[in-house]
C-alpha positions in Angstrom: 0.0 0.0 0.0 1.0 3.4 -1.0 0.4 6.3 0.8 0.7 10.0 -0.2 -1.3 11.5 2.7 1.9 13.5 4.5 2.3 17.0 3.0 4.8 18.7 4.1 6.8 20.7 1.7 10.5 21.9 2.2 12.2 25.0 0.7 16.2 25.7 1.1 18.0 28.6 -0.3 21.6 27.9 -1.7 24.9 29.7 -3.7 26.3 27.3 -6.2 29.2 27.0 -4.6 32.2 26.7 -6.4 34.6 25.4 -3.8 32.3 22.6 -3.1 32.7 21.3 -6.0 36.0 21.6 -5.7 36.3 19.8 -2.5 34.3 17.1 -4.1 36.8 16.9 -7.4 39.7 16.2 -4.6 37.7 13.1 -3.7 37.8 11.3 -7.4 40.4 9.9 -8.8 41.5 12.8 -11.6 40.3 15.8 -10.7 38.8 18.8 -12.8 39.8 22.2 -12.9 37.0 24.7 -11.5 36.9 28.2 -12.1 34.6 31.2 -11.3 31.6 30.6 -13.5 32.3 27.2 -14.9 29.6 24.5 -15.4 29.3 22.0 -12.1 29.7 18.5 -12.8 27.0 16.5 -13.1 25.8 15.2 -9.4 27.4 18.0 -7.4 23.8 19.2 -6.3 24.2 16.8 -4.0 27.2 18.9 -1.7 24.7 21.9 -1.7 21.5 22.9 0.4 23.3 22.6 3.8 21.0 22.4 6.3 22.1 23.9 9.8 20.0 21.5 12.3 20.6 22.5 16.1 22.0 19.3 17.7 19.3 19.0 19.8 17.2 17.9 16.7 19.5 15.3 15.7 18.8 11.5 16.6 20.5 8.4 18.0 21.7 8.0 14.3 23.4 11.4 13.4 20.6 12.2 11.5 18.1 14.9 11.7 15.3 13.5 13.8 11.9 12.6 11.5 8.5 13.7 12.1 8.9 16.8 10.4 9.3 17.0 7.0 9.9 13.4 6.6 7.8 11.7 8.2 8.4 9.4 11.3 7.8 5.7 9.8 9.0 3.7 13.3 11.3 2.6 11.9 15.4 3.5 13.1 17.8 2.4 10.2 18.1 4.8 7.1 19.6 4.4 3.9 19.4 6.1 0.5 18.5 3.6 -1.7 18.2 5.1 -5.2 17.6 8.1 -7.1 16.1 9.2 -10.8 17.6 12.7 -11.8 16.4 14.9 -14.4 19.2 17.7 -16.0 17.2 19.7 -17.2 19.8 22.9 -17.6 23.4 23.4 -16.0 24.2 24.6 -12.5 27.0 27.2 -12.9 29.0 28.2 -10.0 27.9 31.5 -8.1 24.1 30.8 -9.1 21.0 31.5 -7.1 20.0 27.7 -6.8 16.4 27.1 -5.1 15.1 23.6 -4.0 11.8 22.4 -3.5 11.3 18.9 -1.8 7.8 17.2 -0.8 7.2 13.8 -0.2 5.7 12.3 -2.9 5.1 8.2 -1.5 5.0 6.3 1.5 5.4 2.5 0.9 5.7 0.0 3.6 7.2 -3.4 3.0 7.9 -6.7 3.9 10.8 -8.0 3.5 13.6 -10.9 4.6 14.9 -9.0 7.1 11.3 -7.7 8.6 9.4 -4.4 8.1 10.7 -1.7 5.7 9.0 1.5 4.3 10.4 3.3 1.6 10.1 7.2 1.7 10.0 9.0 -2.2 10.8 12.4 -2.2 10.9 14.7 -4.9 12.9 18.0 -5.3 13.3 20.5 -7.8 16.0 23.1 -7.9 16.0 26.4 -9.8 19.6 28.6 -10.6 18.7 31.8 -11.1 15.3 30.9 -11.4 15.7 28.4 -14.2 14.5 25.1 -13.5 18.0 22.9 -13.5 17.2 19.8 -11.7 14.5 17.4 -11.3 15.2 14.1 -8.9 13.3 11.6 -7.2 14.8 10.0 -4.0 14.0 6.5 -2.2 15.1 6.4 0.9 14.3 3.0 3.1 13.7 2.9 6.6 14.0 -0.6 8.4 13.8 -2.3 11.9 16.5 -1.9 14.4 19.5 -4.7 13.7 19.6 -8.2 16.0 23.4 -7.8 16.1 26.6 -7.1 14.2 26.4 -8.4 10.3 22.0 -8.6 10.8 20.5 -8.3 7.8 22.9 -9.5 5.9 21.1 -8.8 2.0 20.8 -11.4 -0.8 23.7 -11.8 -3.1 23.6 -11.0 -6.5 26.1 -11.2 -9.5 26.8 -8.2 -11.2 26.9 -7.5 -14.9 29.3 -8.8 -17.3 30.8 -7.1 -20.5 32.5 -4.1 -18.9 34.0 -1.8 -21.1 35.9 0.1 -18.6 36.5 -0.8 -15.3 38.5 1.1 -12.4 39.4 -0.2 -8.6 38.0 2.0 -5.5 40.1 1.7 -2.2 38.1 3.6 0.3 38.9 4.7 3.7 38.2 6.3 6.6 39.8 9.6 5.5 37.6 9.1 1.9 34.3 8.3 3.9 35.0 11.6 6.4 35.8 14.1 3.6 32.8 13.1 1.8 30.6 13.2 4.9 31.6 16.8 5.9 31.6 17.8 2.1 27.8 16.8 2.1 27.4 18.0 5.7 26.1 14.1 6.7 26.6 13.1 10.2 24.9 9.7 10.1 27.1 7.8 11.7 27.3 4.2 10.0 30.0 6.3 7.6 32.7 7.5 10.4 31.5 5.7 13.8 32.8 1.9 13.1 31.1 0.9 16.8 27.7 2.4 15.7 27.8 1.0 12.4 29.4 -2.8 13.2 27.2 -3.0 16.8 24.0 -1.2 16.4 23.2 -1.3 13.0 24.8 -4.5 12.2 27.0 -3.3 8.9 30.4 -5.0 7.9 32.7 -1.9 8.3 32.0 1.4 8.0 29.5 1.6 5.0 30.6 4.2 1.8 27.9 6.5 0.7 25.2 5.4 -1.7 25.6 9.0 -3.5 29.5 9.0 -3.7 29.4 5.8 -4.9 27.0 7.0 -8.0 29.3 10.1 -8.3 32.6 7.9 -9.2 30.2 5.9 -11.4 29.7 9.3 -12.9 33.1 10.6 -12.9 34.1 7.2 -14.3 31.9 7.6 -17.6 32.9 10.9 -17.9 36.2 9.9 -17.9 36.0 7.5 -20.7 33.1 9.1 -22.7 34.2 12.4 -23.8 32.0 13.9 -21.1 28.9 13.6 -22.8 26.1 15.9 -21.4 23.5 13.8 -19.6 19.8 14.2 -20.0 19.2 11.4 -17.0 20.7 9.0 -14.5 19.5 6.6 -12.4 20.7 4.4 -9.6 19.7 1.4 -7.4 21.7 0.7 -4.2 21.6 -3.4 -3.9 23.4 -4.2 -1.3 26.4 -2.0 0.7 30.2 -1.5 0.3 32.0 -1.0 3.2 36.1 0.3 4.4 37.5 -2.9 4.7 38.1 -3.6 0.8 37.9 -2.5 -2.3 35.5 -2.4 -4.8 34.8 -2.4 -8.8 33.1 0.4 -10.6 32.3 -0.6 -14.2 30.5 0.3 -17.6 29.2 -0.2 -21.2 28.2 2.0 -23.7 24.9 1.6 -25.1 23.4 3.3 -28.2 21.8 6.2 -26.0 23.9 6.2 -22.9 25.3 4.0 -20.7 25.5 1.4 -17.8 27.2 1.2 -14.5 27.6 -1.0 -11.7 29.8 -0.9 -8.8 30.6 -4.3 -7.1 32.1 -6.2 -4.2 35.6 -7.8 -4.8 33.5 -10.9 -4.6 31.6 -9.9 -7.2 28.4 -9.6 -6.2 26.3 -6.2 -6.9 26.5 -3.1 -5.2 24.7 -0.8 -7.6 23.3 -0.4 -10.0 22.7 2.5 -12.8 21.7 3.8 -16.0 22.8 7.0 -17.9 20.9 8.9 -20.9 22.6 10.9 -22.8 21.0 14.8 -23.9 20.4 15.1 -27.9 
């Protein structure tokens, strides 16, 4: 069952800001030059809209407390499990940007692990009062863990036929940069007891949207930089500190698709790139 019935609505007020996204190019593996002006890279919306919540409306988790704007499902653990994201027209740095977010679906699930509800919201963001950005975001809520490694999800093989490939080594110092870059203090991605004890991860787990941004960075890297019209990702199961990992892709005739996955082998994410006309 689906509900839409919470209508709360959320506006933030932002600057493009250009050294954002160059703190964000010292995370990849080749960084881009940035200057005053210059187009952001695709998916560096996501180091803007900073939101300053008091500490006293943060939770157990790090995260600021639900009930509010996104509703309070019952349920502790939170992860961002996909997105869809519409370009629609560049960001350029020093732009007005403006963001509007509602929550668009409520959806509780069953699943092997017990309850789960998945939360859609949907923002748009204007620069300068040009609509630039259209995204939807899936973020699942689930029961409390039953003790270190709970939950532990289904393996799946990943795709075959890569036609580039590159090996991520992250750490600690990796996971923390990107944390205060996105000013995320949910603690599975810097506080190994938290993560390992109370929400019964492997390590300390590497963000689902730093994960799609080397997928990214990785097709722009070895597809000319094609401007996108869309990209969309599915977080399968998570990727953690204590080894590397695989990010992969193919060209297809319109775009493209990635996957990141364990040194196993089995899936981490999934996504799909179209390119613009």
């Amino acid at each position: 069952m689906t509900s839409t019935g919470h209508n709360a609505v959320q506006v933030l007020e932002d600057r493009a800001d250009l050294q954002r996204a160059r703190l964000l190019q010292s995370i990849l593996p080749v960084p881009r030059p940035l200057e005053d002006g210059s187009e952001l890279p695709f998916l560096s919306h996501w180091c803007q809209f900073h939101q300053a919540v008091a500490l006293a409306d943060v939770g157990p988790d790090g995260h600021p407390k639900v009930g509010d704007f996104i509703p309070d499902t019952g349920l502790p653990r939170r992860m961002w499990a996909g997105s869809r994201v519409e370009f629609l027209a560049p960001l350029h740095a020093g732009a007005a940007l403006r963001k509007v977010s509602s929550v668009k679906a409520i959806t509780p699930k069953e699943g092997r692990s017990g309850k789960l509800c998945f939360v859609t919201v949907s923002h748009e963001i204007n620069a300068d009062g040009v609509l630039c950005i259209r995204e939807e975001q899936d973020l699942v809520y689930r029961e409390a863990a039953r003790g270190p490694a709970a939950g532990k999800p289904e393996w799946m093989e990943a795709p075959q036929g890569a036609q580039f490939s590159e090996t991520v080594r992250p750490d600690p110092v990796m996971l923390f940069r990107y944390s205060a870059l996105t000013f995320n203090s949910h603690r599975i991605h810097y506080d190994r007891n938290h993560s390992v004890e109370t929400e019964g991860h492997g390590g300390l787990v590497v963000h689902g949207p730093l994960i799609a941004t080397l997928l990214v960075d990785l097709l722009g890297r070895n597809a000319s930089w094609h401007p996108l019209r869309s990209f969309c990702f599915k977080a399968v199961s998570p990727l953690y500190d204590t080894s590397p990992f695989e990010i992969s892709g193919r060209m297809e005739d319109d775009g493209a698709i990635l996957w990141a996955h364990s040194g196993t082998g089995g899936l981490a994410m999934e996504a799909r790139v179209e390119f613009a006309c």
